[in-house]
N, C-alpha and C positions, 0 to 999 in steps of 0.2 A: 431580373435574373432569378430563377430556380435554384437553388443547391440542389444537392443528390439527396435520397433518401439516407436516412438514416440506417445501418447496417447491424451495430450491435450496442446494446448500452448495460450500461452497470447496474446491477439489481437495485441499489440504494437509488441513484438517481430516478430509477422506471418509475418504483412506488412514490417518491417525491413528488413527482411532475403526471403523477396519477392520480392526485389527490383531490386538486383543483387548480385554477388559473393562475400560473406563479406571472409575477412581472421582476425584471430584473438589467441590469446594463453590462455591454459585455465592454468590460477592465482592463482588457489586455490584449494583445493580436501576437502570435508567433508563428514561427516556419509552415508548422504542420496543421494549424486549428486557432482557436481563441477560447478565453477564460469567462466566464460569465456568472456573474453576482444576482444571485436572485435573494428577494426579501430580505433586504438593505437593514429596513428601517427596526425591523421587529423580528428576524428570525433568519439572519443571513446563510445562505448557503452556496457552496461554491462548484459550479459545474464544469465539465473541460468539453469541449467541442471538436473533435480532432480527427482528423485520417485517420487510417488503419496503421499506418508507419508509429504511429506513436502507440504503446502499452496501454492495454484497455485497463483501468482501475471501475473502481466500486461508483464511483462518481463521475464518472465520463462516459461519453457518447464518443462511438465510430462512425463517420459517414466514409462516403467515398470520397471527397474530396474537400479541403478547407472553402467555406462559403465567405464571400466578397463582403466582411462586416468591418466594421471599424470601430477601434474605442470608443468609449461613450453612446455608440446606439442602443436604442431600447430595445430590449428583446422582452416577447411576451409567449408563454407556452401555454396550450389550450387545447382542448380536440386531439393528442397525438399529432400535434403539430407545433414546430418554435417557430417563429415570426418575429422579423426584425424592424421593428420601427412600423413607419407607416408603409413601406413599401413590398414588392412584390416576395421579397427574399425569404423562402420558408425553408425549415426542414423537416419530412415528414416522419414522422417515430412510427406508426402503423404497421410498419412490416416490420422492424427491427426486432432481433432476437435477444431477451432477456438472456445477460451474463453472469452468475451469483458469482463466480470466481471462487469458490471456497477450498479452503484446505481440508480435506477429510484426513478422517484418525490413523494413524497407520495400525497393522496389525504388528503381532507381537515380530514375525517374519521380518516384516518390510522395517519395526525398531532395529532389530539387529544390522540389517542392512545398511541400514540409514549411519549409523552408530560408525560404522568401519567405512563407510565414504568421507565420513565429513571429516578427516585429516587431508585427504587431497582438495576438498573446500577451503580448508584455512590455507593450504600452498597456495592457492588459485588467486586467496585474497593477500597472502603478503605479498604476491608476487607484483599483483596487481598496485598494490600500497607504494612499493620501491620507483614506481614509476610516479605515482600522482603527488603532488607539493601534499607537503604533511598538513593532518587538520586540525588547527590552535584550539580546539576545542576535545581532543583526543585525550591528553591526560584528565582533565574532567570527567567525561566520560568511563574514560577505564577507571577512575575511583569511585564512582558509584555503583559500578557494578559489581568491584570487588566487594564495596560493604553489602550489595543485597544476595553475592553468594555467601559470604561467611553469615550474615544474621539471616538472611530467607524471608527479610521483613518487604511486601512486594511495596509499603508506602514509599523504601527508597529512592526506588525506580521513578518519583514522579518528579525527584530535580531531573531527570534526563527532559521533561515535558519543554518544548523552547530554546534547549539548548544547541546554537549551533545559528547560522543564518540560511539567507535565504527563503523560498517557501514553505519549504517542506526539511528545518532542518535539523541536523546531523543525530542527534540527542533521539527526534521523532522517528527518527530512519529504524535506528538500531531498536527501539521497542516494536516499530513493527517487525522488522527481524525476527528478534525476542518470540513476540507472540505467533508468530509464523511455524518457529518452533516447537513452542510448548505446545500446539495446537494439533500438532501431527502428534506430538508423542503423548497428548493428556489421556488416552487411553489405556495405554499399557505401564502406566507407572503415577501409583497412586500420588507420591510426592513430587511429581508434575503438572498432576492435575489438579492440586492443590495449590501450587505455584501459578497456576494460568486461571482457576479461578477467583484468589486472593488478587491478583494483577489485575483482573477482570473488575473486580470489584472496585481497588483504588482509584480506579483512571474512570470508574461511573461516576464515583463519589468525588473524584475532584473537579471543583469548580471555579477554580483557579483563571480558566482561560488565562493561560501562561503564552500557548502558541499560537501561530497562523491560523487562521478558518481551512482552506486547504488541509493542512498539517492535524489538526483536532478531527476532521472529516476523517482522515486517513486512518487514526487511530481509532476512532468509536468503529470504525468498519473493521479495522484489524481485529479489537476485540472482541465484537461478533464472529468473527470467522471467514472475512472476506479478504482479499488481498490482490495488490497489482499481479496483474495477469504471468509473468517474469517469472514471480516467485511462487506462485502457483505450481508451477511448472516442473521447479527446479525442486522442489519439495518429493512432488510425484516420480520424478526421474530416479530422485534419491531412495525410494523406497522399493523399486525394482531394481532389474539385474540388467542397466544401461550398459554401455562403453564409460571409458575415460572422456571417450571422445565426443559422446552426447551429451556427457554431464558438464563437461566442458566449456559446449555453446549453450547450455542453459545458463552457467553462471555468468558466462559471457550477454549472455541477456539481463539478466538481472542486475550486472554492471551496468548495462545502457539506460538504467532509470535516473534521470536528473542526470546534474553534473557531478552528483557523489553520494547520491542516496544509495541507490543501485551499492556502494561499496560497506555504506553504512549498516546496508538491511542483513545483508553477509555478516557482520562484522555480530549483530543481536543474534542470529541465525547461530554461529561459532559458539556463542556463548551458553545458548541455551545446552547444550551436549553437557555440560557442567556442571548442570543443576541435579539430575536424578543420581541418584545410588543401585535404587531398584531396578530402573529400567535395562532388558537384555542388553548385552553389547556382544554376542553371538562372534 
């Protein structure tokens, strides 16, 4: 059986699986795709396989439809093509259109705009919050970030690294949030940009591997400037003259990542408005 071609993949993954012949075993199967572990033994890294229904990140492949694979098969990528096991099941990367996903700077404009949306961002997320079982790992959370606003020291932010469960969790959500943030606004406010390359800097230097392989992928892409497709978006929305009502189903998209990333990434996103002094708020 053929799978579909491949449709769109994430910049990190293209040049990955551009490099040379990865070999790797796919770890997981769900609804919409599977998970796949390339270079196990000496440089693991972790790829998502998945329909279009699920959010394109930095490190995932879109085809058009989940191909017939199972835990444990080998999977080998080579030529612009994955191949699974010994058998006929490929997917072809060749046509697929490279997605960098990045957050660009906003100008000084779209700061101020940004600046006066993001209170009905925080409604969005408490409102959101009142409905979901609370997360045992939230007052943690909010005490680290309260010490990295009052000292601006970005190394506190790296108890947030792990914290939380899951793949991708709770702790890791909200620094990408965080850097989602500061990334739009590092332009127009010098002690932002200072905050996002002091962040930038701790989270190279730490060598901790505290978190997930997934969850570390997520963040070294955050800190370059990449980001789930979601929050891309919602970023962008924010810096134009949207509706209530488009900014709305944006964050309502960026809810839909995980079973609470999506609230966590909001929750870094919120915070970040807190940090500057100089930046416009128009």
């Amino acid at each position: 059986m053929r799978a579909p071609s491949a449709k769109r993949i994430g910049g990190d993954v293209s040049r990955y699986l551009s490099e040379h012949t990865r070999t790797g075993t796919v770890i997981s199967v769900f609804r919409n795709g599977f998970n796949v572990l390339f270079d196990k033994n000496f440089d693991p890294v972790f790829v998502s396989i998945q329909t279009g229904e699920v959010p394109l990140h930095s490190w995932a492949i879109a085809t058009e439809s989940a191909s017939q694979v199972r835990a444990d098969d080998l999977v080998i990528a080579e030529s612009n093509r994955i191949r699974f096991g010994l058998s006929d099941v490929i997917i072809d990367l060749s046509g697929a259109t490279v997605a960098e996903l990045r957050i660009r700077s906003w100008t000084r404009e779209e700061a101020a705009r940004g600046h006066r949306r993001m209170p009905l961002i925080d409604a969005f997320l408490q409102a959101e919050r009142q409905r979901r079982s609370a997360d045992p790992f939230q007052p943690q959370i909010d005490m680290i970030l309260e010490r990295w606003i009052e000292t601006e020291n970005s190394r506190e932010l790296l108890d947030l690294l792990g914290l939380g469960s899951g793949s991708t969790p709770s702790g890791d959500d909200v620094l990408v949030g965080l850097l989602a943030g500061l990334t739009a606004l590092g332009e127009v406010s010098g002690e932002v940009k200072a905050n996002l390359e002091s962040l930038r800097h701790a989270l190279h230097e730490d060598n901790s591997q505290r978190t997930t392989q997934p969850s570390a992928q997520m963040i070294q892409a955050a800190g370059a400037g990449c980001f789930p497709e979601p929050l891309c978006h919602l970023l962008s929305n924010l810096g134009v003259s949207c509706t209530d009502i488009q900014l709305r189903v944006a964050v309502e998209n960026v809810l839909s990542l995980g079973a609470s990333s999506g609230l966590s990434m909001l929750h870094g996103l919120i915070v970040s408005r807190h940090i500057p002094e100089d930046t416009p708020g128009g």
